[in-house]
Every structure is written in C-alpha cells, then in structure tokens.
Phi, psi and omega in degrees: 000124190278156184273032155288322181301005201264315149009311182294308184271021154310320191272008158230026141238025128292326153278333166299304173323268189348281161358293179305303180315302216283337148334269137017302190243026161066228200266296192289220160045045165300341212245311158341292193313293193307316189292348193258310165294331144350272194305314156339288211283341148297344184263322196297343189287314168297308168322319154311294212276356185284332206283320192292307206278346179262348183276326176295323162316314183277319185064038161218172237271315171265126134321292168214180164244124159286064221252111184277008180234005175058048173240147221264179199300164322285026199232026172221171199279170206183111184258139185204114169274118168231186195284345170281314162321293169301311190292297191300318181266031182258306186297329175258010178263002197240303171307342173257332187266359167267004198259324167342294199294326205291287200291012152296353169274322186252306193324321199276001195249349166307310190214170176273331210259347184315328184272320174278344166291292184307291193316314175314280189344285169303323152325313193296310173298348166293313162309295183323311199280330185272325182333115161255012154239187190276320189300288178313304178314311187303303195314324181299317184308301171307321189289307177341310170316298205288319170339293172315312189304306170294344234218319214267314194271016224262149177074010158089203161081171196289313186328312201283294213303307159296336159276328155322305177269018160272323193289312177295326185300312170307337205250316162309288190286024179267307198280336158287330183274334180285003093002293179293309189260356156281301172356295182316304189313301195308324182283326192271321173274337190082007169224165184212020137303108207308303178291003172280298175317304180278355173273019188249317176337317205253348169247351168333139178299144165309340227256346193257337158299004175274326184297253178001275210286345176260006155260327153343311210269314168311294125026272218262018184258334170277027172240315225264329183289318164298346187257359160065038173307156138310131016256047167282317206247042165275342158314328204295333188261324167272359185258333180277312189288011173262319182294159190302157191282293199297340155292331186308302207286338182295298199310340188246042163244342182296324145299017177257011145311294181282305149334270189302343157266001148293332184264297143021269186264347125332271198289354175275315186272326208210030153320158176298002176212047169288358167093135161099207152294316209262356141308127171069035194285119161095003192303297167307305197298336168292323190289316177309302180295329179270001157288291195313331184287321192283327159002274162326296195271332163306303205288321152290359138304331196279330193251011186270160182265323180250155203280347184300302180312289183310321183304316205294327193290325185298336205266306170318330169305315200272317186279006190267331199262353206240305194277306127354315154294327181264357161296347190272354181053059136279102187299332215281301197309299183321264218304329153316319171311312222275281167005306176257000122331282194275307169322329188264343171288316170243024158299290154331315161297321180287342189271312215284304193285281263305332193302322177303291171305303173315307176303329157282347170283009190251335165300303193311128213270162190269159168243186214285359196292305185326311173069019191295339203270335196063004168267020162244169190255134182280140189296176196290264186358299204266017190244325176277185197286127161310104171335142183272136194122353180282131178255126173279177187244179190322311190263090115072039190270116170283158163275340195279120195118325171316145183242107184284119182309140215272357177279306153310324176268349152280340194305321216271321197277345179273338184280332179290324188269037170248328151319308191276312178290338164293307203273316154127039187260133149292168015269355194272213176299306169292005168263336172293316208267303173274357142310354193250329165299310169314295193292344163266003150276317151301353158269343177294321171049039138289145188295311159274025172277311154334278211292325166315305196302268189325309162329299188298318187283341152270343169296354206245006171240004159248333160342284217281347148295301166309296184286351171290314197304295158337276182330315198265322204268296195290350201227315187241353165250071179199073190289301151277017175250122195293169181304168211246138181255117167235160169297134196277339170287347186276313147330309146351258183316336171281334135302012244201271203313310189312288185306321164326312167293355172238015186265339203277337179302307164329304198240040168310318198256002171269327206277340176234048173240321191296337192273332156296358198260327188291331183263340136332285199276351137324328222250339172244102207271327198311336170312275191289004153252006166258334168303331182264324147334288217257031133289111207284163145262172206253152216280143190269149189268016172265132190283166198091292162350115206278170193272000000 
C-alpha cells in the first residue's frame, strides 16, 4: 500500500490528535491553543482539497477505500473517498478555517474549550462525510453533536441557553431513531456497511421489506430533523440566531449533514432498480416535503425582523431546495443541487458573522460626532454657504465630499453580495446554480417538477425582499450613526468565503463538469459498491502470519 492511501483518514484523525493535544495543556496557553489550531485546521482543509483533486484527476467512482483496522468488508470500519465525500469535506475545512480566524479575534476568549470543541466539530464532519458504514456515521454523528452542543452554549446567556435546550432536546431524539433505525436495517440486511447494504436490497424476500422501509423510514426521519425539513425545523432559527457567529457559521454546514445523508444513501439503497418496492422507496416524500420546507423557509425570510432569524431561514430555503432536488433521482437536477450546496453554504456561512458586525455597528453609541447640541464647532466646508448647484441631504448638508468609512463600506459591500448569492441575482453563483436546476426541471415537465420551478423563482424573490429590506434599515437609514471599528481578522475570513464565491462563478463550467461528474456516479451506485466490495486487506508482512 503506497504511503499517500494512508492520507485518508488524516483529516479525521488530525483534528482528533489536536482536540487531544489542546487538552493536554490545560486551561491557559490560549494563544498556543490558536496558533495549534489555525494550523490543524489549515492542513485539514489542504488535505481536503489534496483528496478532491486526486479523485477529479482519477474519474473514478472511488479515490480509495480504507480499512483502518485491515479487516476485511464488510465487517470492519471502512472509509471511502469518492467525489462526493472529498467535495463535502473540501466545503467543511473552508467553513471551519473562516469561522476560526473570525473568532480568534473576541470569541475564542469566551469559554476555556473553544478550541477543543470547535476541533471536535470537525472530526465529527470529516467522519460523517468519509464513513462507509452506518454505525461509524451514528458515531461520527454523535461527536459532530455533542461537539455543537459546547459550541451552541459557547459566551453564556439566557438566550443560548433556551435555544439550547430545545436545540439538544431535538437532536437527542434525532439520534434515538437513528439507533432504532439502524438496528432495524442490521436485522433485516446482516449488515451496516452502506454498499453491502445496498448490493443486499434487491434480494430481500417481498415478506421482509415492509420491516426494510420502515427502518429505512426511521432512519431518514433522524437526517430529515437535521436537514431541518418542515415541520421538523422549529428549533433551527432560534438556535442558530442565538448562537455566537463562528459557531452559527460553523452550524450551516452542519445541517447540511443530513443532506447529504439523504443523498448518500438514498441513490445508494434505492435506486430504480433495487427491486420491488424499494426502487425509488421514499422519493415523493422528499419531494413534497422539501417544496414545503423552501416553502417555509421564504416566507419565513419575508417576515423576520432580525437579521440572525433571516439567516436561520435562508439555511431552511436551501435545505428545502437540496431535499427536494434529490427526490426527482435526476442527475441533470443532482449536479445542479451540488452547486447550489456549496454556494448557499458559503453565502450562509458569511451572512451568520456578517451578522454579528452589523449588529454590533447598530450598538455603537453615538458621540459627540453628532453635533445635535451646537456646542461643537462644524468644519469650514460644512459651516460656509454651499456652493450653487451642491445638492443637499434632509439637514442641509452637502453630499459631495463625504468619505464613506471604509468598515462600512465593506459591511455594505459583502452583504449585497451575500444577498444577491442567497437570493439567486446574476451574475453570481447563485444564479448559476439555480439556472442550471431550473433548466432540468424543465426537462423534467412534471407537475412537481413545475411546482419546484416556481418555487425556486419566488423563494429567490422574497430572499431578495427581504435582504433589500434589511439592507436599506441597516445601511441607509443610519446616517448618524458612527462608523463600526472591525478587525482585519474578522474581515478577513468574509472576504475569504465571498471571494470563494465568485470563484465558483469564475470557475462555472469546471465546478459544474465536476458536480456533473459526481452525480453519475450517485446516479450509478453499482460504482461505489464494487469499489467498495471489492477491497482486499493488505497481507501482514510477517510471514507465516494470518493477514
């Protein structure tokens, strides 16, 4: 085995080690903690995208399969980078190293644990994403979780604290039926390796599948409460608009979790021709249910008053529109999905701090700047008579000369454009992404292929109400208020994601030869179960020795 496969399982046991380490050094040594952590979460991020670039290089259903305890499938744990996996776990090192850098300026000073939590996150989504058995996914699941939990409550307060426990009380009975419903799958297939399971599916007896779909059914009711389907996702808006922004932003990719283990295991299990019942078992309910979630999630953008809450709604718009799309089993739909998957994460991710810097430029008290009292003096420009032809504002003020302060005017210039990629305005990613959904559903010409269509074209015209609405309370009726003093680090990371976001634009037609490429092979499962089957263990070098 050359040592690069070993590669695979770096990105989940490099934050796990880190986690360990920062333990280790107890309470203090915060400025150690960050800089160790920085650096984690930067290689894992390279390690991701080293992982992407060798599976876009092979063009085959797998990069590898791994078996860390080298026993052989199905009865030993089993990691598998395929093109789907490496894109999610590419997507969550670029969502953990902006939301970091953002809270090394205040955040990280919040709790003593911020740092081993936050590392904890990531192990858990790196696992979640590589995992090839069912078991391992529950395990992955749990840390990512109990991980969310520290991280949710993280700087205190009453707020947290009540969205918390609605946030834990939901996700603990998220986490019993998916128990319960793997158990089920395990009695009925003998196994809880995902391609066994599904290369076992098509032979089940007629007498055993109903036993199948109702673990299956279980199963996908503990993904679907994370993906924050309707009426599943009332937790989702106050728990998110509570939490601190580098956890909020860390959090929207965590529902995207459940996403993907819908999509996952879906087009793995239940393909057209899985036999039976069990082709396409569950299709319509996605579809139905995820038109109701974007549904949901526009009108609840239209009506929120805060901007954390609109934030929490968009990440429900998007998961509504991701769950939906993978119910019509198109690939032409799929790869359109994956696209606007990653555009809406990290649009999303970026809105959640941006939120924090607006909100705190509307706390900043006004001073003497103001000048309401007359006891200060006004400068010469604004104290003689206005030239004729200077056009003035509402106090007789000229405009010409004003200098827009420049911590405003990025606040101003990063929310349209995160505005504009939530809402779907060209030029950017998110008109690309749902132009390309759009155009397969018109090849699809179903009555809910319609009803999806409209939908994506009226969720994206109240998005764009709503954050204009926002925009104009926040930007132009605030005249007098001083400007907000931010950080180049806090900056930083909003500028990061933004610019990520206008690479997918830059770089449309590879990112969407690659999502096309990814959804063939979703869309052909017998790929990723003979890549995975049909892994050896590797032989013990001693001799004699059994392997």
């Amino acid at each position: 085995m050359p040592a690069t496969a070993h590669l695979l399982v770096a990105p989940v046991l490099l934050p796990m080690g880190t986690a360990a380490l920062m333990l280790m050094l107890g309470e203090g040594n915060r400025r150690l903690k960050a800089v160790i952590n920085t650096a984690s979460t930067l290689t894992g991020l390279l390690l991701a995208v080293w992982l992407l670039l060798r599976v876009q290089a092979d063009g085959t259903a797998a990069l590898g399969v791994y078996l860390p305890g080298n026993w052989p499938v199905p009865f030993g744990i089993v990691l598998v980078a395929d093109p789907l996996a490496v894109f999610m776990a590419v997507l969550a090192g670029a969502v953990g190293l902006a939301a970091l850098l953002f809270a090394l300026a205040r955040w990280q000073h919040a709790g003593v644990y911020f740092h081993v939590l936050f590392q904890l996150q990531l192990m858990g989504l790196y696992g979640a994403f590589l995992t090839g058995d069912l078991f391992n996914l529950f395990v992955f699941f749990e840390v990512l979780l109990a991980a969310s939990y520290g991280l949710l409550l993280h700087g205190g307060g009453l707020a947290r604290v009540r969205a918390g426990l609605h946030y834990i009380s939901i996700n603990l009975l998220a986490s019993l039926l998916f128990l319960i419903g793997v158990a089920v799958i395990y009695g009925v297939t003998g196994t809880l390796n995902m391609a066994d399971i599904a290369a076992k599916i098509a032979l089940i007896p007629p007498g055993d599948r109903g036993l199948l779909h109702a673990g299956a059914a279980i199963l996908a009711v503990a993904f679907l409460a994370k993906a924050a389907l309707w009426p599943l996702n009332f937790w989702l808006p106050p728990a998110y608009g509570a939490a601190s922004a580098p956890s909020a932003a860390v959090f929207a990719i965590l529902t995207k979790v459940g996403v993907y283990a819908i999509l996952r295991l879906w087009t793995l299990c239940f393909p057209a021709d899985a036999g039976g019942a069990s082709a396409g078992f569950g299709g319509p309910v996605l579809v139905w249910g995820g038109l109701a979630t974007l549904a949901f999630g526009a009108i609840g953008m239209l009506a929120s008053q805060q901007l954390g809450r609109l934030a929490g709604y968009s990440v429900i718009a998007s998961s509504g529109t991701l769950i939906a799309a993978i119910g019509f089993d198109a690939p032409a739909l799929t790869s359109g999905a994956l696209f606007y998957l990653a555009s809406s994460t990290l649009a999303g991710c970026a809105l959640f701090l941006l939120v924090e810097l607006i909100e705190r430029a509307r706390e900043v008290e006004e001073g003497p700047e103001d000048l309401d009292d007359g006891n200060y003096a006004l400068p010469a420009f604004l104290d003689a008579e206005p030239p004729k032809g200077i056009n003035l504002d509402d106090n007789e003020e000229a405009l010409i000369g004003r200098a827009i302060p420049a911590a405003l005017a990025f606040l101003g210039v990063a929310f349209t454009v995160c505005a504009m990629v939530i809402a779907g305005l060209p030029p950017l990613s998110g008109f690309v992404s749902k132009l390309s959904m759009l155009q397969a559903l018109l090849d699809l010409g179903s009555a809910p292929a319609w009803w999806l269509f409209t939908l994506l074209i009226g969720s994206g015209l109240f998005a764009a109400i709503a954050l204009m609405r926002v925009g104009v309370r926040h930007f132009w009726t605030a005249q007098d208020r001083p400007a907000p003093r931010l950080r180049v680090v806090e900056t930083l990371p909003i500028a990061a994601l933004l610019a990520a976001a206008l690479l997918l634009v830059a770089q449309a037609e590879a990112v969407l030869g690659y999502t096309r490429a990814t959804a063939e092979v979703l869309h052909a499962p017998r790929l990723y179960i003979d890549a995975v089957l049909g892994t050896r263990t590797v032989p013990n070098p001693v001799k004699g020795a059994q392997p």
